[in-house]
LOGUZA-402365 format. One line per field, with one value per residue (C-alpha): residue in three letters; x, z, y. Coordinates in Angstrom, 2 decimals. Last residue first. Layout:
REM LOGUZA-402365
res <- ALA/...
c1 <- X/...
c3 <- Z/...
c2 <- Y/...
REM end
This chain:
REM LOGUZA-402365
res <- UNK/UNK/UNK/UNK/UNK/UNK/UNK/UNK/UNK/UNK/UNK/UNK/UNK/UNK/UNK/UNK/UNK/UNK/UNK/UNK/UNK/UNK/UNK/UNK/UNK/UNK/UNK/UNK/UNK/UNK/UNK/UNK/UNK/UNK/UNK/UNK/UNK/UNK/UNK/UNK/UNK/UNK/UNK/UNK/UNK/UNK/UNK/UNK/UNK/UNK/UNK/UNK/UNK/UNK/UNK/UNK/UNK/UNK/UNK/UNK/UNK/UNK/UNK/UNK/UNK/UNK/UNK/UNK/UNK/UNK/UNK/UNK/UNK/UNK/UNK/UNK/UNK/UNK/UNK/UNK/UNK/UNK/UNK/UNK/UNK/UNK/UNK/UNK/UNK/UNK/UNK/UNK/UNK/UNK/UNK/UNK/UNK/UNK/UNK/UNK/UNK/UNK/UNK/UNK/UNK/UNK/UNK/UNK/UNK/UNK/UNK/UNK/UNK/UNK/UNK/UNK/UNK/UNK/UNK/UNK/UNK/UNK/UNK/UNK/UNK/UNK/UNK/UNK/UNK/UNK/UNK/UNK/UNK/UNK/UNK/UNK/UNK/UNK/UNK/UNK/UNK/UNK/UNK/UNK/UNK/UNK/UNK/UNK/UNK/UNK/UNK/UNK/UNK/UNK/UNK/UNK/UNK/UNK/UNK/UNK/UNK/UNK/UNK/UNK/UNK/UNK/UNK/UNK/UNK/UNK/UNK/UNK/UNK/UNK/UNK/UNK/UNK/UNK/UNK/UNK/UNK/UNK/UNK/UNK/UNK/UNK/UNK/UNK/UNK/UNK/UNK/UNK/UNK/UNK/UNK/UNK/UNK/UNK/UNK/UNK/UNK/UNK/UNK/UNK/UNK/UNK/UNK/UNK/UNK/UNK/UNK/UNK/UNK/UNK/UNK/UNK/UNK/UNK/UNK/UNK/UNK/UNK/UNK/UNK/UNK/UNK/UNK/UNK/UNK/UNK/UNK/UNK/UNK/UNK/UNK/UNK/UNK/UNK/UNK/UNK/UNK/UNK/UNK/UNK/UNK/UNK/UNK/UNK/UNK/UNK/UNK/UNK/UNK/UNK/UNK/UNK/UNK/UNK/UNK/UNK/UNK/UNK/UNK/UNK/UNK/UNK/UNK/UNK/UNK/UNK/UNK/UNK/UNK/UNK/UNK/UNK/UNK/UNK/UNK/UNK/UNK/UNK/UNK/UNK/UNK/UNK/UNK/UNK/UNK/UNK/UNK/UNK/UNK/UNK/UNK/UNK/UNK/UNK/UNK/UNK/UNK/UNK/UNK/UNK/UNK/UNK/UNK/UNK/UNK/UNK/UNK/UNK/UNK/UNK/UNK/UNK/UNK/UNK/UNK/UNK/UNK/UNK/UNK/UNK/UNK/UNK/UNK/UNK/UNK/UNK/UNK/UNK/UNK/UNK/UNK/UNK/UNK/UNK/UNK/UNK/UNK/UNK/UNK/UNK/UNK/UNK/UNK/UNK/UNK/UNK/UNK/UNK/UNK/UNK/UNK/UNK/UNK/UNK/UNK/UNK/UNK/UNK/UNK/UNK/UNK/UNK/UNK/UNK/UNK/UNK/UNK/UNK/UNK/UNK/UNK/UNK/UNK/UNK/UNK/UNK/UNK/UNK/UNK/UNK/UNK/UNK/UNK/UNK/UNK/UNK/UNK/UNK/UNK/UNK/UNK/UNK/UNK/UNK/UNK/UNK/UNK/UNK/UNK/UNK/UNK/UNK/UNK/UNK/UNK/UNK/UNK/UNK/UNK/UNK/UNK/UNK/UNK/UNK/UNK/UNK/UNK/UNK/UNK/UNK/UNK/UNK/UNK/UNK/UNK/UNK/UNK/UNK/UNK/UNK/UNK/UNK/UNK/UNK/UNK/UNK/UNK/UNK/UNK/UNK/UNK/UNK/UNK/UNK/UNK/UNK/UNK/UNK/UNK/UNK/UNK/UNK/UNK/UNK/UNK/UNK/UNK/UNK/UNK/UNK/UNK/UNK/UNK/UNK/UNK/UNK/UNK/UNK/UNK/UNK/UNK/UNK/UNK/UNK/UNK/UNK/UNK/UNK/UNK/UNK/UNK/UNK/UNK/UNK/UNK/UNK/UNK/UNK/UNK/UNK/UNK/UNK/UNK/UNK/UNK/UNK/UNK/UNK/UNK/UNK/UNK/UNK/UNK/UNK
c1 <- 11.31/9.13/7.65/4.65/1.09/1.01/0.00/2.96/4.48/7.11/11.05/11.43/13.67/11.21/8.63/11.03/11.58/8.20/7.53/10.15/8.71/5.17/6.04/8.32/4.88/2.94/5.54/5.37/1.33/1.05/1.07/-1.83/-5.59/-3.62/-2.55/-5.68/-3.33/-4.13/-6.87/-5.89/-2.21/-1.13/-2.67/-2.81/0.47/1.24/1.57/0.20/-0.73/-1.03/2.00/5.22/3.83/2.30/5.31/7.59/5.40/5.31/9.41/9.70/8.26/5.01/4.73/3.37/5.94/7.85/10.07/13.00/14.13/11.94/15.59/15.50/12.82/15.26/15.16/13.91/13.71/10.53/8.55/5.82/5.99/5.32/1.96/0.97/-0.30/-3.05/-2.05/-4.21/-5.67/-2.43/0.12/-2.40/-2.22/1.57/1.77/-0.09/2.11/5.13/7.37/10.62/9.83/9.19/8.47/6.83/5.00/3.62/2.51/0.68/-1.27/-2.02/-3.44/-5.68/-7.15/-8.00/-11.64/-12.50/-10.32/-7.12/-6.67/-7.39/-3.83/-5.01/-8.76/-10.66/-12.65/-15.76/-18.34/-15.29/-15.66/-18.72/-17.84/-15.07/-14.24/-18.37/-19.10/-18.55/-22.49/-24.10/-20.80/-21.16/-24.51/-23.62/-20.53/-22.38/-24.31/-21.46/-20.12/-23.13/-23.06/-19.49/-20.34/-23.35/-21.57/-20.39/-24.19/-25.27/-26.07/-25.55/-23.43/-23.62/-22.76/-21.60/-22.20/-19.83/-21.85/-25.11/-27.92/-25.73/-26.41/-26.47/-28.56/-27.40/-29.18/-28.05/-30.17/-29.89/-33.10/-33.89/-35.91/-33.14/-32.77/-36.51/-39.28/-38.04/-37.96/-35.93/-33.10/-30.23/-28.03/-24.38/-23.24/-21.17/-18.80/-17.79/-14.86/-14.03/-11.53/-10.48/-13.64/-14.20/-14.08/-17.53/-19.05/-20.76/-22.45/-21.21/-24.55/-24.64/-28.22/-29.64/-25.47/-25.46/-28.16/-26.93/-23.51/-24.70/-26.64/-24.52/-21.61/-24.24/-25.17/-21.43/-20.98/-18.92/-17.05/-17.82/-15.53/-14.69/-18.71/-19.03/-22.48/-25.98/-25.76/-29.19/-29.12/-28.42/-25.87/-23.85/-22.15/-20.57/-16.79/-15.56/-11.42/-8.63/-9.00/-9.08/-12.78/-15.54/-19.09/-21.66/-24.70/-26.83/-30.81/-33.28/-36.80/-36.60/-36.73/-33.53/-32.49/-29.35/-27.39/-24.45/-21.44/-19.81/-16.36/-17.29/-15.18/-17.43/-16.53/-12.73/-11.84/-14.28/-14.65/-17.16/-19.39/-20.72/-22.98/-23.92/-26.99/-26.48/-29.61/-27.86/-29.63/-29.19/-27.62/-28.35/-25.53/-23.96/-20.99/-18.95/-16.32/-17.72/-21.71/-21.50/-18.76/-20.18/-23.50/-21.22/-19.23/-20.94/-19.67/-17.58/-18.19/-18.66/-18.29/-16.98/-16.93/-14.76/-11.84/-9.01/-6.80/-5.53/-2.72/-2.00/0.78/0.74/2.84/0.68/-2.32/-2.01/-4.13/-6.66/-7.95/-10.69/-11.24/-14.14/-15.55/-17.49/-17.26/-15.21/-17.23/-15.77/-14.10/-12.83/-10.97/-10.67/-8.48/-5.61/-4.19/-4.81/-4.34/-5.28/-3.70/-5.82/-3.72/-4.84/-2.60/-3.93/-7.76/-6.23/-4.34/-7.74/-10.35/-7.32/-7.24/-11.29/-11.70/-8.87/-10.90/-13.12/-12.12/-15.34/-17.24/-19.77/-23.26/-25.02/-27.84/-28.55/-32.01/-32.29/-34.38/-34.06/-33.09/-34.17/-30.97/-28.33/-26.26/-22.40/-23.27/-25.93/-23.63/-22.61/-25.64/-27.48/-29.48/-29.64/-31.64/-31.21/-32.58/-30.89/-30.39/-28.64/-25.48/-23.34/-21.90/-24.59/-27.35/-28.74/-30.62/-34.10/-33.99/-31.80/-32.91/-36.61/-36.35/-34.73/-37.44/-40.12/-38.48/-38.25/-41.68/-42.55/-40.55/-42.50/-40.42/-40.23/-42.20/-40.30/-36.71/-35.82/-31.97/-30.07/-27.03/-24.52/-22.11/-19.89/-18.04/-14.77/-13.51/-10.33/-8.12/-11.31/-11.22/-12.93/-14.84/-16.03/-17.55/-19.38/-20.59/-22.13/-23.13/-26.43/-27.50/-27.00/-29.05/-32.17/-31.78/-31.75/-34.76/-36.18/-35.95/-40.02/-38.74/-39.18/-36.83/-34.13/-33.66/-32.48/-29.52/-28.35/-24.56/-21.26/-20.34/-17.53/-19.82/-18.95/-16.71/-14.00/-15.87/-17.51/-14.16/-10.50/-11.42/-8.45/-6.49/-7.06/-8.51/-8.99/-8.42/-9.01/-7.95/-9.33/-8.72/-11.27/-10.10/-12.78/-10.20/-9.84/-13.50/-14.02/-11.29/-12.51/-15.77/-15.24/-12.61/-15.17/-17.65/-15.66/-14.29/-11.52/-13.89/-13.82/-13.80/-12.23/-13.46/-12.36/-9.37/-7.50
c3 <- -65.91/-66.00/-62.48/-62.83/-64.35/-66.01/-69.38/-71.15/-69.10/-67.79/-69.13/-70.31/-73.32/-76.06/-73.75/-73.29/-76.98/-77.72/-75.39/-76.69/-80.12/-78.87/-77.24/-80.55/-82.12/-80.06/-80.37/-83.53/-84.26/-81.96/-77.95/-76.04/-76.69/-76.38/-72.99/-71.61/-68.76/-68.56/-70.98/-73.94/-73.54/-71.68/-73.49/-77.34/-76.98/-76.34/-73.23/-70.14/-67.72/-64.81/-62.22/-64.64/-68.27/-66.36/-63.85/-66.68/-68.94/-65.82/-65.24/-68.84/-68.75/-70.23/-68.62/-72.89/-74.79/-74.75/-72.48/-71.07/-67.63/-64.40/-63.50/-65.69/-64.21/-61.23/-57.65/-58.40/-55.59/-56.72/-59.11/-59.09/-55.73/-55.22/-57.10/-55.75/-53.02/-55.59/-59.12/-61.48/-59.89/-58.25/-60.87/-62.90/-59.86/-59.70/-63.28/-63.02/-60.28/-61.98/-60.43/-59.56/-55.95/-55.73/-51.86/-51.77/-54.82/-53.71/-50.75/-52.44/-54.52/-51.80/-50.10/-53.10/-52.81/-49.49/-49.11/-50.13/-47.43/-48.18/-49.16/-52.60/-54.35/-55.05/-54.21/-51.24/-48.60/-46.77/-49.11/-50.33/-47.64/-47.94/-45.66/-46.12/-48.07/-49.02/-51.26/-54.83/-55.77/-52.97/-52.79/-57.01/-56.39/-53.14/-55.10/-58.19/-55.51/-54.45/-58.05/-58.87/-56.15/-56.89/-60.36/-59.99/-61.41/-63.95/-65.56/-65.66/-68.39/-68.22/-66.50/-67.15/-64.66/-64.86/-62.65/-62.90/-63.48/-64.89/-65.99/-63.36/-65.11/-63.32/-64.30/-63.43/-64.70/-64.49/-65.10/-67.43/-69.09/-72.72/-73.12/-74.83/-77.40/-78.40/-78.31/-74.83/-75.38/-72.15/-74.22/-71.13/-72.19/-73.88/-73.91/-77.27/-76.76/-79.34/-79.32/-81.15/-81.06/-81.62/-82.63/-83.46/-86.67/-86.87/-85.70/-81.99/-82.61/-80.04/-78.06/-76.92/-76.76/-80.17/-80.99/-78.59/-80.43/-84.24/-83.02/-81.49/-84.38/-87.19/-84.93/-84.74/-88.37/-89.32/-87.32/-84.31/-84.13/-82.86/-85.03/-82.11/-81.27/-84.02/-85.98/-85.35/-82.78/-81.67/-80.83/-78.26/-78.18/-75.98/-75.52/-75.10/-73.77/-73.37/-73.50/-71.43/-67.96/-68.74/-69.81/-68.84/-69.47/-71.71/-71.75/-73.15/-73.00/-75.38/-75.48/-79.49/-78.58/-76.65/-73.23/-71.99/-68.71/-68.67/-66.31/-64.07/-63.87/-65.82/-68.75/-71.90/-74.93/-74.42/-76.82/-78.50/-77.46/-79.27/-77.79/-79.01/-77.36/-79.01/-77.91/-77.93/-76.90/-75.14/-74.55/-77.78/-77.40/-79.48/-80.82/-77.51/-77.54/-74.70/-76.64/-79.87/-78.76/-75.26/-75.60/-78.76/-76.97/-73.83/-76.66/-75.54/-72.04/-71.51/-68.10/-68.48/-64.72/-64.98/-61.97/-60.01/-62.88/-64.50/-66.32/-70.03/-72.12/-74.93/-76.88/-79.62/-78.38/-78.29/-78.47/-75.26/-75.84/-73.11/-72.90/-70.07/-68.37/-66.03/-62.90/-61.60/-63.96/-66.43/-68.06/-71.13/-72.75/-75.82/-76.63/-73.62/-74.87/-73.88/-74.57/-70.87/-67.92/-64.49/-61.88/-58.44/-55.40/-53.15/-55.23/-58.28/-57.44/-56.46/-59.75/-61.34/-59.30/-60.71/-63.82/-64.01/-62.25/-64.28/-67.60/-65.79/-65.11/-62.77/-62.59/-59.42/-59.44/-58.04/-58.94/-60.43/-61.90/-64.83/-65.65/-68.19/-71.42/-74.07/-74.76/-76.29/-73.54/-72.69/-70.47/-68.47/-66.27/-64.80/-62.89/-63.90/-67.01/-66.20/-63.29/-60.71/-59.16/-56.25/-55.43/-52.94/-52.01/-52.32/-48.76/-47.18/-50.17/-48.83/-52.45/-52.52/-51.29/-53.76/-56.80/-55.64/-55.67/-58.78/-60.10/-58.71/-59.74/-63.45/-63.82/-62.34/-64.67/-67.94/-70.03/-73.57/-75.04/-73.28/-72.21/-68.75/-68.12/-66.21/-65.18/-63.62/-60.44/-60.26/-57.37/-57.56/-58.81/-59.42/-56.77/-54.39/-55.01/-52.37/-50.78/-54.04/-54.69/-51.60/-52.64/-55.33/-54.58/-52.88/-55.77/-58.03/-55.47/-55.58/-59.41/-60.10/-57.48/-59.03/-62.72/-63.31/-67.10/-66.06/-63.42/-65.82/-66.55/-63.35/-63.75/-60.77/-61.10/-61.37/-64.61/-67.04/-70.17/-70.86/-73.47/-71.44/-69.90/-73.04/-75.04/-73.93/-70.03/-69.78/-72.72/-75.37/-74.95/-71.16/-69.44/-65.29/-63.05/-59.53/-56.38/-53.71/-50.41/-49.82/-51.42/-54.29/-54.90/-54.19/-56.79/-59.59/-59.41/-59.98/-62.87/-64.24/-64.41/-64.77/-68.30/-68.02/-69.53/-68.86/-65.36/-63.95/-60.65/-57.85/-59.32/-59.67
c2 <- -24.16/-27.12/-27.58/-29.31/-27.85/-32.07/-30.13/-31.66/-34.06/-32.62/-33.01/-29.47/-28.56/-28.46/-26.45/-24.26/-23.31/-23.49/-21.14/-18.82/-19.08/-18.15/-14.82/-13.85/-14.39/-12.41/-9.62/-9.96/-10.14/-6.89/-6.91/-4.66/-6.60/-10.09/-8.96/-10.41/-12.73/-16.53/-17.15/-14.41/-13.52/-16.92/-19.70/-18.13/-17.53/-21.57/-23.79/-22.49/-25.45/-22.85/-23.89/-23.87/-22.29/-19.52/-19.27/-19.54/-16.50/-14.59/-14.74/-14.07/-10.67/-8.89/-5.62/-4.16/-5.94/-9.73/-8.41/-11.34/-11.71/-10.64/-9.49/-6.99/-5.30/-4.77/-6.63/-9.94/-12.19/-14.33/-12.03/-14.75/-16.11/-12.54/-12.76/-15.25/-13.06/-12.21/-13.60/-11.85/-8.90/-8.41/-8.38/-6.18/-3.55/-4.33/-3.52/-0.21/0.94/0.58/-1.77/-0.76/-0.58/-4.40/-4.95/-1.13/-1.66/-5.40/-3.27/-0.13/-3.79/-4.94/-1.82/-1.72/-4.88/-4.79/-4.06/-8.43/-9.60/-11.41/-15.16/-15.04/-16.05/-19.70/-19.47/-19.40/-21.77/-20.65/-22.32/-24.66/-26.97/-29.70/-33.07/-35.22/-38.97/-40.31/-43.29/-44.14/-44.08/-42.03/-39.97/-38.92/-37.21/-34.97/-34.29/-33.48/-30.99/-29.37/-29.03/-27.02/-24.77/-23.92/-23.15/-20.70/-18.03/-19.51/-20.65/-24.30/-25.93/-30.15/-32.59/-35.94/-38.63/-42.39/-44.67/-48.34/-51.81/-51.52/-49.21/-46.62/-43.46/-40.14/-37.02/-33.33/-30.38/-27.30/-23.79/-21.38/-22.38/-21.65/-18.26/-16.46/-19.06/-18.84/-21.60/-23.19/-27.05/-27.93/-28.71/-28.13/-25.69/-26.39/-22.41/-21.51/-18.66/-16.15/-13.16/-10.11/-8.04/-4.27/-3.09/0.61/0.17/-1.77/1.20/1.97/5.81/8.39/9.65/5.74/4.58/2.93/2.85/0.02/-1.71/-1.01/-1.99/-5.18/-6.07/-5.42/-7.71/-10.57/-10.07/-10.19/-13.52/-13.77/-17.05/-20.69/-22.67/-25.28/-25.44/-27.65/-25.79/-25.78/-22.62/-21.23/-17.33/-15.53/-12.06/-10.43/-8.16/-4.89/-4.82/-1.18/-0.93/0.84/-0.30/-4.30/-4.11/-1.13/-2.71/-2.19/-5.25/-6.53/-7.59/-9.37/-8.11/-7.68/-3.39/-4.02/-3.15/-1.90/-2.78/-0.68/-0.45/1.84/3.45/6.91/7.26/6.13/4.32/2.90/1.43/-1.35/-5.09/-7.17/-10.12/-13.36/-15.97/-18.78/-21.22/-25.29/-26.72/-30.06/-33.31/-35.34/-38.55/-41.43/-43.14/-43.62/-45.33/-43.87/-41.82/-40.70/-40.70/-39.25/-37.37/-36.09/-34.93/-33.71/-31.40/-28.51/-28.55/-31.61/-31.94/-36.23/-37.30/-40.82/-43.37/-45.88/-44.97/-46.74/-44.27/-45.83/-44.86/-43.25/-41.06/-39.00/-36.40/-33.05/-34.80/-36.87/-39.71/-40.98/-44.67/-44.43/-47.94/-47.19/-49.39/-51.91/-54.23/-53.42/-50.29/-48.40/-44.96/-44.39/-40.87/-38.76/-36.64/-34.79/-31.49/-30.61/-32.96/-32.36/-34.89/-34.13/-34.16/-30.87/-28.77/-29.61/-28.88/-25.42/-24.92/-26.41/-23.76/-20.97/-21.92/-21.70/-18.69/-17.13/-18.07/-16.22/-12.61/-11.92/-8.88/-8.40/-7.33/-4.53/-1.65/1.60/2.66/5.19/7.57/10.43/8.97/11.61/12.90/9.78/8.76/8.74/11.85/10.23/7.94/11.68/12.14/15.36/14.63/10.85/10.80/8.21/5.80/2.99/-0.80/-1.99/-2.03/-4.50/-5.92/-8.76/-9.71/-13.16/-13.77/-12.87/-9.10/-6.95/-9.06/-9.00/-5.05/-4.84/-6.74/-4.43/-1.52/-2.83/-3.33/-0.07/1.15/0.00/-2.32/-1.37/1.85/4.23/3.18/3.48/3.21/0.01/1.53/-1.17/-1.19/-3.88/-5.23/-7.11/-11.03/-11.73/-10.70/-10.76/-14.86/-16.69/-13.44/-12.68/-16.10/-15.63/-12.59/-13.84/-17.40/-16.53/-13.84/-17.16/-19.81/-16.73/-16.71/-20.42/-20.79/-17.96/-19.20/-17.56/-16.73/-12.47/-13.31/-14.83/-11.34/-9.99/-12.97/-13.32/-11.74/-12.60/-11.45/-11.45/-11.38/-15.41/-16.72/-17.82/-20.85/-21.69/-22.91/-22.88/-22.64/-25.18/-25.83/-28.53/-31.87/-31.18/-34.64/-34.66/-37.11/-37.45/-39.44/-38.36/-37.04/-34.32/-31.33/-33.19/-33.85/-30.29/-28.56/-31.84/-30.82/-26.87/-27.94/-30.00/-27.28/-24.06/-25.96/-28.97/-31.23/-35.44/-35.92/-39.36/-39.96/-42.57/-43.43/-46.77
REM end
């Protein structure tokens, strides 16, 4: 018997799961495929408050996100670092006195400690200006952080797994009833085929944009509709301007987007907003999505943005809460979490929420969940950090000049990846190599075997797709046969291990 069974292995169940585990609670977790496999890695990459979401009135959700951001930073400063962003003043849109006085708000409201404030400056002599179209002569500067957050999410279930939780991936929750006072889940492992059923106290359904389905497929509920789903796409061009700091660009529609420097040699400009009717397993880009965010970064880049210039493409569908808004971009960002308990064992749905606020959001679930199952520990992960984490938030750079200095034949620029991956893990990683070849096998680009069996071994990695787009963004650097030759060999060990596949055990 469990005390929780989450269904979703997204930000928001793995949050849950991380704090439930670490307060005492039993927990299983079933991800039908692999973790952050569908909105949680289709996000811009940002930690940040959301200086829109002022002009909707979302303070509280704003003032709660500012709160979380540099406390998220200080749990994970391998994976999460400061941003600086550009946010120029176009005539005819926004007047600049309206964008002062947000800026100011988001530099005051939300407990800001180490990123600097806001600041102006002018475009025809600061270097930000030289990617720019002439004619944009203001500009305001301000902070956020960048997140890699499919990482965020492996990393919140690798600690969740480590405190006793048993996460699951490739499995589904497939039927799922009350006895009494508790849950009979009957899961099947779609890799294998096989089922069996996990007895639970009470079922958190974090199923993202399948919550709906959940809802109807699994528990029986013909009638669920609580989720505006809204898709987000993005594109990712090389490299479009050199200076280190991001853009936040306005459009003439009153939507925003944003340019931002991606995985050192690439520009990632996104995204879009617009009502999704479709399975959220097909989400793509469209062509009038990609048409649109070429014609609106080329509105301020000197160097047009052309559909050749893409080198992938990527969609994410966000389950918000139907609060009735008229337009996508209006619809709340906020979470909203409702427990059922009509009779016999609770039940809880989780709804919106935004990354960056994920932590917050599994605090209160817990507060939820311990008035119906009863309280194990008392809040912890507001000072706590993440697998690989534990080092201050200004020395990132002096471990990466150490990992070089225990593993001289690393090239400099692997370590640095090493690191903002994997933190300190990252020399349980290497283990006692002393020589590339050592790390085994090159799959292309610093790709080895001994990171491909540590992301198979303790990160639930189990195909290509796993470890060079969710675990590692080496996608963007190995062709089709490298990727391929990547895939083979995981099959291969995968074949000969004798896990549970998608237990995160020891396989190698």
């Amino acid at each position: 018997m469990h005390d929780i069974f989450i269904i979703g292995g997204g930000i928001n169940g793995c949050g849950i799961a991380r704090d439930a585990a670490g307060r005492g609670h039993s927990v299983f977790l079933a991800e039908m495929n692999d973790l952050a496999n569908g909105t949680s890695s289709g996000s811009t990459k940002l930690i940040h408050g959301g200086l829109r979401y002022l002009e909707h009135y979302e303070f509280r959700l704003v003032r709660e996100a500012l709160m979380e951001r540099e406390r998220l930073w200080h749990s994970a400063p391998h994976i999460i670092w400061p941003l600086r962003l550009i946010l120029p003043h176009h005539k005819g849109l926004r007047p600049a006195w309206l964008l002062r006085l947000g800026l100011f708000l988001y530099d005051h409201i939300g407990g800001r400690i180490l990123l600097p404030t806001t600041r102006s400056i002018d475009l025809r002599s600061d270097p930000a200006g030289r990617a720019l179209k002439p004619g944009f002569e203001r500009a305001f500067e301000f902070s956020d952080c960048w997140v890699d957050d499919a990482r965020l999410v492996v990393l919140n279930a690798r600690d969740a797994a480590d405190k006793g939780a048993e996460i699951r991936t490739r499995t589904k929750a497939v039927a799922a009833r009350r006895e009494g006072d508790h849950w009979v889940v009957e899961i099947e492992d779609l890799t294998t085929g096989a089922r069996e059923e996990i007895h639970a106290r009470m079922l958190i359904n974090a199923a993202g944009p399948w919550i709906d389905r959940v809802l109807g497929q699994t528990i029986g509920r013909n009638d669920a509709h609580n989720v505006r789903l809204v898709k987000g796409s993005h594109i990712v061009i090389r490299r479009k301007f050199e200076d280190p700091r991001s853009f936040f660009f306005q459009n003439s529609d009153g939507r925003i987007f944003f340019a931002i420097p991606y995985e050192d040699d690439f520009t990632l400009i996104g995204t879009t907003d617009e009502d999704f009717p479709g399975d959220p397993a097909n989400a793509a880009i469209s062509d009038s999505e990609i048409d649109y965010l070429c014609a609106s970064a080329s509105e301020y880049f000197a160097e047009p943005v052309r559909r050749d210039d893409i080198v992938w493409t990527y969609a994410g569908v966000r389950p918000l809460f139907d609060d009735g808004a008229d337009a996508a971009q209006e619809a709340t960002r906020d979470y909203v979490l409702k427990v059922e308990k009509k009779s016999g064992a609770p039940l809880m749905n989780i709804f919106g929420g935004k990354i960056t606020t994920y932590r917050r959001l599994a605090e209160a679930a817990l507060e939820k969940i311990e008035k119906q199952i009863g309280a194990k520990g008392k809040p912890w992960t507001a000072k706590s950090v993440l697998p690989g984490g534990d080092f201050g938030v200004d020395e990132v750079e002096a471990r990466i000049e150490a990992l070089c200095t225990q593993f001289p034949f690393l090239a400099r620029a692997h370590a640095r990846r090493l690191i903002r991956l994997y933190g300190t893990r990252a020399r349980t990683l290497l283990g006692d190599a002393r020589s590339a070849r050592d790390l085994g096998r090159h799959f292309g680009a610093d790709l080895y075997a001994a990171e491909v069996d540590y992301l198979m071994r303790l990160e639930w990695a189990q195909d290509a797709q796993d470890i060079l787009w969710r675990r590692t963004k080496l996608g963007l650097r190995l062709d089709a046969k490298q990727a391929a030759a990547l895939d083979a060999y995981v099959s291969e060990v995968m074949a000969a291990s004798d896990a549970p596949a998608g237990s995160g055990k020891d396989r190698v």
